[in-house]
C-alpha positions, 0 to 999 in steps of 0.5 A: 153078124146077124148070125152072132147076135141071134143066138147071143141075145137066145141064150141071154134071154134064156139066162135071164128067164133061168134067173127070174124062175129061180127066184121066183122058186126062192120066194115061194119056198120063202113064203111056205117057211114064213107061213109055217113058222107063223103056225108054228108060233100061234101054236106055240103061244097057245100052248103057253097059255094053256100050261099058264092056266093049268099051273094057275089052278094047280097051285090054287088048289095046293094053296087050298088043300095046305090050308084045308089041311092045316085046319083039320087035322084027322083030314090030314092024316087020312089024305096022307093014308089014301096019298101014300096007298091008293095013288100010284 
C-alpha cells in the first residue's frame, strides 16, 4: 500500500508545485504588461499635453497675425510676397 501512495502523494505534490509555479510565472508576466501599459499612459498624456500647449499658441499667434494684418495693409502684402517665396 505504502508502495502506491508514496509515489501518488510525489506526483500530487509535483502537480501542485508545477501549478503554484505557473501561476506565479502568469502574475509576473501580468505585472510587467501592467507597469508597461501605466508607462505607456503617462507618456501618452504627457504628449497630450504638449500638443495642447502647442496648438494653443499656434492659433494665439494665427489670431494675432490675422489681426496685425488686417490693420496694416502693406504688411499684408509683403507677408504674403516672403509667405509665397521664401518658405518652402
Amino acid at each position: 500500500m505504502t508502495r502506491i501512495i508514496l509515489p501518488l502523494l510525489s506526483l500530487l505534490i509535483a502537480i501542485i508545485m508545477l501549478g503554484v509555479n505557473y501561476t506565479y510565472y502568469v502574475d509576473e508576466k501580468l505585472r510587467v504588461v501592467n507597469a508597461e501599459l501605466v508607462r505607456t499612459r503617462k507618456v501618452k498624456d504627457s504628449l497630450s499635453d504638449e500638443i495642447f500647449v502647442l496648438k494653443t499658441e499656434a492659433a494665439r499667434h494665427q489670431i494675432a497675425r490675422k489681426e496685425i494684418l488686417k490693420r496694416y495693409p502693406n504688411i499684408y502684402a509683403e507677408y504674403l510676397l516672403f509667405l509665397e517665396t521664401e518658405t518652402e
